[in-house]
C-alpha positions, 0 to 999 in steps of 0.5 A, a space after each residue: 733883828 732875829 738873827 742879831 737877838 739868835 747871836 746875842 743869845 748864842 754869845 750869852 750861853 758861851 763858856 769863855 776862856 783865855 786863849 793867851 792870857 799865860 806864860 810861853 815857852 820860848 825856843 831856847 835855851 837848847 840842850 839839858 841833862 839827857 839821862 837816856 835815850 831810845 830809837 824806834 825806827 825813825 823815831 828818836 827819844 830823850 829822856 832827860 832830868 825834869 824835862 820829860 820825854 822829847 821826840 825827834 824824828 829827823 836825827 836830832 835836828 828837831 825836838 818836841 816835848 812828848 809829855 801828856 799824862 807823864 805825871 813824872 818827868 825825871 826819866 832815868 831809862 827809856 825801852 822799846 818793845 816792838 809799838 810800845 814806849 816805856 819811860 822809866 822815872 823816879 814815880 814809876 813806869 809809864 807806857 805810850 802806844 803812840 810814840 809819846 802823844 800820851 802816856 799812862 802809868 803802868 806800876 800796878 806791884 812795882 812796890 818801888 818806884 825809883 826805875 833806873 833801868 829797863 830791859 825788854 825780853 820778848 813778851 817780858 819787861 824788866 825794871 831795876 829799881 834803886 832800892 827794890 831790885 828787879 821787877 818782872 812784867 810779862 803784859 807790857 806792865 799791866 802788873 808786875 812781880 818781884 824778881 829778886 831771889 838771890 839778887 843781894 844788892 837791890 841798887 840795880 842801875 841798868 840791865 842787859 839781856 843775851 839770849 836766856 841770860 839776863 844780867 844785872 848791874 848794880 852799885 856796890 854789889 857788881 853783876 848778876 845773872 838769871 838764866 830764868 827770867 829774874 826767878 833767882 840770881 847768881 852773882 858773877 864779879 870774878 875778876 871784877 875789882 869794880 863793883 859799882 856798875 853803870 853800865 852793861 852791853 852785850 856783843 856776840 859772847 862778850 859782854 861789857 861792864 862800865 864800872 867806877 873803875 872803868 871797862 871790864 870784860 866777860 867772854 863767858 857770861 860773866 862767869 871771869 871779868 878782865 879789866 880792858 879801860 886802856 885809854 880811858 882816862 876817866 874811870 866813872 863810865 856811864 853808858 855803854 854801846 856797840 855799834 858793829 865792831 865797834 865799842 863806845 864808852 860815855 864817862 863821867 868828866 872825858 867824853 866818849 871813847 872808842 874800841 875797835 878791838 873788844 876794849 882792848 885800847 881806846 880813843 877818845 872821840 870828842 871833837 865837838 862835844 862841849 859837854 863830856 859828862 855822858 850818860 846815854 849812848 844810842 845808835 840808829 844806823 849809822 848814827 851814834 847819838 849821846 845824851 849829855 850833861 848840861 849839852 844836851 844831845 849830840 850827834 856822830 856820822 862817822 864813828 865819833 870822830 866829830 860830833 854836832 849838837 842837835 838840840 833844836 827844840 830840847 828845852 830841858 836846860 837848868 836856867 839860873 841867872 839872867 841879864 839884860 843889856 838893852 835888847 838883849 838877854 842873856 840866860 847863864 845855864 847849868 851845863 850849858 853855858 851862856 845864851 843870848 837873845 835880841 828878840 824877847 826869847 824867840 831865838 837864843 844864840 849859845 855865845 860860849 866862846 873862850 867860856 871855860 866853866 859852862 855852869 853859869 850861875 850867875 851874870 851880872 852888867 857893867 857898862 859895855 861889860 858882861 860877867 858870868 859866875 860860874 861854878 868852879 871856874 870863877 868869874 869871865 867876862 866878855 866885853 863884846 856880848 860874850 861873843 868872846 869870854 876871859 878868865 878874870 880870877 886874879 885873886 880869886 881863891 875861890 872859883 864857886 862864883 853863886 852871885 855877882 852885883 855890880 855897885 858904881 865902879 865896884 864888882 863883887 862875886 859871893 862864893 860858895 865857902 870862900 865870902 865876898 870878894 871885890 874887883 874895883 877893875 872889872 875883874 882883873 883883881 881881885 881881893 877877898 872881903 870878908 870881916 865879920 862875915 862869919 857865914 863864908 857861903 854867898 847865895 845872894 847879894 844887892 846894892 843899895 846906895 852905900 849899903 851891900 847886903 849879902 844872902 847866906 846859906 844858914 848866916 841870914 843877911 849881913 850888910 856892909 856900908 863899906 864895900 865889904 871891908 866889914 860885915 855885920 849881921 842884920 837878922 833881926 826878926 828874920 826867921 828863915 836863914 838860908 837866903 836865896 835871893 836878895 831885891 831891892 825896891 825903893 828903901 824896901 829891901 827883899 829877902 827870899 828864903 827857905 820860908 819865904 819872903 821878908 821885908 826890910 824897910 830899914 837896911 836889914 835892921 829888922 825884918 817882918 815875913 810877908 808871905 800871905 798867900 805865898 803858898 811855895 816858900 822856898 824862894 829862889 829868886 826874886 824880881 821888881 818892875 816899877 813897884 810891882 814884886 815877884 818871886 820865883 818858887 819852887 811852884 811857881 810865879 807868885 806877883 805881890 803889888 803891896 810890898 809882899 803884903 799879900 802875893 797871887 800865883 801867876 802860872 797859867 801856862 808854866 808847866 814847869 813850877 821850878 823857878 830859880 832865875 827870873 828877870 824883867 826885859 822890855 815889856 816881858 818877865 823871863 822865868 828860868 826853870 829846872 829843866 824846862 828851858 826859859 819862859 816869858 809872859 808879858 807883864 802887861 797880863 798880870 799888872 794891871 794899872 789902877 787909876 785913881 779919878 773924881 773927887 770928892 771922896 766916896 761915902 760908900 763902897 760901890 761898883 759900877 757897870 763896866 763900860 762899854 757893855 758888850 766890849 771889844 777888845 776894852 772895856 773899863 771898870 770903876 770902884 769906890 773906896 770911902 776908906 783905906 782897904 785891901 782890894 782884889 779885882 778878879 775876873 771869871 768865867 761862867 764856870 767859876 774860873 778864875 781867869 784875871 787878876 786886875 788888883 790885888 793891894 791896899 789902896 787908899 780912899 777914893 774913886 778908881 778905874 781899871 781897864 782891861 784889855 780882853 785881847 786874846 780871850 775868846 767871846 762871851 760872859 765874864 764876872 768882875 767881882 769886887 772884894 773890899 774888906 767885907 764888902 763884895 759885889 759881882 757884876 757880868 760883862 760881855 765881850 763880842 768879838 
């Protein structure tokens, strides 16, 4: 009995929290935008745009995201100085003496803190800066100092170092030279038509400049440049690496290429990389390593020849479209095509195949066919689960596909200037409609019986009740007219915009906002399960269960807070974010149903003791409502942590039940407090595992 009332006591002084209650990050899609990479031993680090810093200590055959205290996860340069790691972002330096485990800013002077390139000196860092020049730190960035003394162009996009010559490559301004660690500048363009430069890499005496006009050549410090880009095809180089005799050049639109002789002429070498929008090269040994646009990373043995991608675990991918199909899942990526998964997520499959255009922007189902939007492709469709993809662009005189709704036998793409075009062929024909749509940029569109609604960028919404032979304005009321996102639930019609959610109970004729508690208002997306609403934001999840009339955020877990693609599969809501992959989180955890039971009608507020009490892992909760209210039931821990939401919407008089399964949070106490109009009561529970 003493050993039951010492754990009684023991389990009452327990500070409870949830152990799975929030969003996971699923294992895909793979790839991203990688802005820079680094090696240091084994170690290999991306920097990518939204994602952070990712590690991989095996060649790229497996990442892991390496981001505590990068309060700044746009990271444009990446430097090793011997233990030392330093990130480069668009907030600053930031340095990890651990290969990533944890970081901490370092920008103590660095009055600028857009960083696009770093260059290490023996005990001197160097940061070039969009807009503030160079900047000079001589203790691993405890501090830092303007070094900008004849530096007349303060865009510096990378820096390079040769013995006691520092060099910097700016946009507009070519190529400067310090002989004095940044004292003063000396600008060194002879020669150099291009002066907007990328890209620097020093070989022996000769030193490399990737420019908006190709490959230039200096044997003489930059003193003479000599154009040496025959072979390039495309003029916009962004990175540059020496690999023995070896010379690569990333571009912009044509992959890598290859020199072996100084830049004299040039291969392409791209066999394999699906992405040819390069702006980081890498070597480690033998391995080049090249960090893409939309694919990711990609990995050569064998100069260039081929090239695989190594993205296992590079969840740094822009997702904005989802589709389901049964049990399975498709994500339409910026850069990266399209993605399937048969399993909530916990594998994705690139099903890319005949996908001309990997900016997928938007997907759409239609019995056994499926179709992708893509940005300046047009519209492809697959018939077998995109294991194959065919161009359906008859007609389609615009290719910049944002939006694609599928209402009985009709398919209709909204674009990016070019309207609504409609397909009564799945695509094999197709024929603009545009009457009266006096805003010709489509972000959205939705189907509603009869009715088309369409989302404009600055137009509002439009509605066609004839399959877009004609249009009419339905803005009424509706303030913020660049719409986003367009659902339907029931005769309620959502409109997700620049300034949040509006509700149409009448076909568009005229709109309220309904953004109480909506703390993001620029909503990208939007998605409805039974009656439930959420909306996609750039912070996040927010969950109304009244029809918008008052929203809660639902991101515990979601470290990303750019949402622009959601989508229900199953049991499980998918969030697609701005580079960090795609997320799910069973809907189960933030809707709770709420029963109505017993009769007659209640003459006061009340709420009860829950039962049982101790509970595992159930327990049920009971309120009374004499009248129509507005009801939130939320859970907290001992700390005043809200770690629950049960109910949040207007209910109507009577007695009601709630159960909540506590599968997953660990033993303890938690309150329940119930808040109806004024009347608020807070009760304790106890769960024991």
């Amino acid at each position: 009995m003493k050993r039951l009332i010492k754990f009684l006591v023991l389990v009452w002084t327990l500070v409870a929290s949830p152990l799975h209650a929030q969003w996971l990050q699923t294992n895909g899609p793979y790839g991203g935008i990688v802005l820079s990479l680094a090696t240091s031993g084994d170690n290999l680090f991306a920097g990518t745009y939204a994602g952070g810093v990712f590690l991989s200590s095996n060649n790229g055959t497996n990442w892991t995201a390496v981001n505590v205290g990068l309060a700044n996860t746009y990271v444009y340069a990446l430097a090793v100085s011997e233990s030392d790691l330093f990130a480069g972002t668009n907030g600053g330096v930031f340095l990890s003496t651990n290969s990533g485990a944890s970081w901490t800013a370092v920008n103590t002077g660095l009055t600028n803190p857009y960083v696009n390139a770093l260059a290490v000196s023996g005990s001197n860092l160097y940061a070039g800066t969009y807009g503030g020049g160079v900047f000079l730190s001589t203790n691993s960035g405890t501090s830092w100092a303007t070094a900008n003394m004849g530096l007349t162009n303060p865009y510096v996009y990378a820096l390079a170092v040769r013995g006691a010559d520092l060099f910097a490559a700016t946009l507009g301004g070519g190529v400067f030279l310090s002989t004095n660690s940044g004292t003063s500048w000396t600008t060194v363009n002879t020669g150099l038509t291009s002066t907007i430069v990328y890209a620097l890499a020093v070989s022996g005496s000769d030193l490399f400049a990737g420019t908006n006009g190709g490959v230039f050549l200096s044997t003489n410090g930059g003193t003479s440049w000599s154009a040496v880009g025959t072979g390039i095809t495309s003029a916009y180089v962004y990175s540059l690496t020496v690999n023995g005799g070896n010379l690569f050049a990333g571009t912009y639109g044509g992959g890598v290429f290859l020199s072996t002789n100084r830049g004299t002429s040039w291969t392409a070498v791209n066999t394999g990389l699906t992405s040819t929008i390069v702006y980081a090269l890498a070597v480690s040994g033998p391995n080049l390593f090249t960090g893409t646009y939309g694919g990711g990373v990609f990995l050569s043995t064998n100069r260039g020849t081929s090239w695989t991608a190594v993205n296992t675990g590079l969840t740094s991918t822009y997702v904005y479209a989802f589709a389901v199909s049964g049990p399975n899942l498709f994500a339409g990526t910026a850069g990266s095509g399209v993605f399937l998964s048969t399993n909530s997520g916990t594998s994705w499959t690139a099903v890319n195949t005949g996908l001309t255009n990997v900016y997928v922007y938007a997907l759409a189902v239609s019995g056994s066919n499926l179709f992708a939007g893509t940005y300046g492709g047009g519209v492809l469709l697959s018939t077998n689960r995109s294991t194959n993809w065919t161009a359906v662009n008859t007609g389609l005189t615009n290719p910049y596909v944002n939006a694609l709704a599928v209402g009985g036998s009709n398919l209709f793409a909204g674009t990016y200037g070019g309207g609504v075009f409609l397909s009564t062929n799945s695509g094999t024909n197709w024929t603009a409609v545009n009457t009266g749509l006096t805003s010709t940029y489509v972000y959205a569109l939705a189907v509603n019986g009869s009715y088309l609604f369409a989302g404009t960028d600055g137009g509002g919404v439009f509605l066609s009740t004839n399959s877009g032979t004609s249009w009419t304005a339905v803005n009424t009321g509706l303030t913020s007219t660049y719409v986003y996102a367009l659902a339907v639930s029931g005769s309620d019609l959502f409109a997700g915009t620049n300034g949040g959610v509006f509700i149409s109970t009448n076909g568009g004729m005229s709109w309220t906002a309904v953004n109480t508690g909506l703390t993001s208002t620029i909503v990208a997306a939007l998605a409805v399960s039974d009656s439930n609403l959420f909306a996609g934001t750039n912070g996040g999840v927010f969950l109304s269960t009244n029809s918008g009339t008052g929203w809660r955020a639902v991101n515990t877990g979601l470290t990303n807070s750019y949402v622009y693609a959601l989508g229900v599969s199953g049991s499980n809501l998918f969030a697609g974010t701005v580079g960090a992959g795609v997320w799910r989180r069973p809907l189960s955890e933030m809707i709770t149903p709420v029963e109505q039971v017993r009769s007659p009608l209640p003459q006061h507020f009340s709420l009860e003791q829950n039962y049982p009490n101790p509970f595992n892992p159930s327990t049920k909760i009971e309120f009374a409502l004499p009248r129509n209210e507005i009801v939130t039931l939320k859970l907290f821990n001992l700390l005043g942590q809200e770690i629950r939401t049960l109910v949040d919407q207007r209910l109507p008089a009577g007695r009601y039940e709630v159960e909540w399964n506590a599968s997953g949070y660990s033993s303890g106490i938690y309150l329940y407090r119930l808040v109806a109009g004024s009347y608020v009561d807070t009760k304790k529970m106890l769960l024991i595992r």
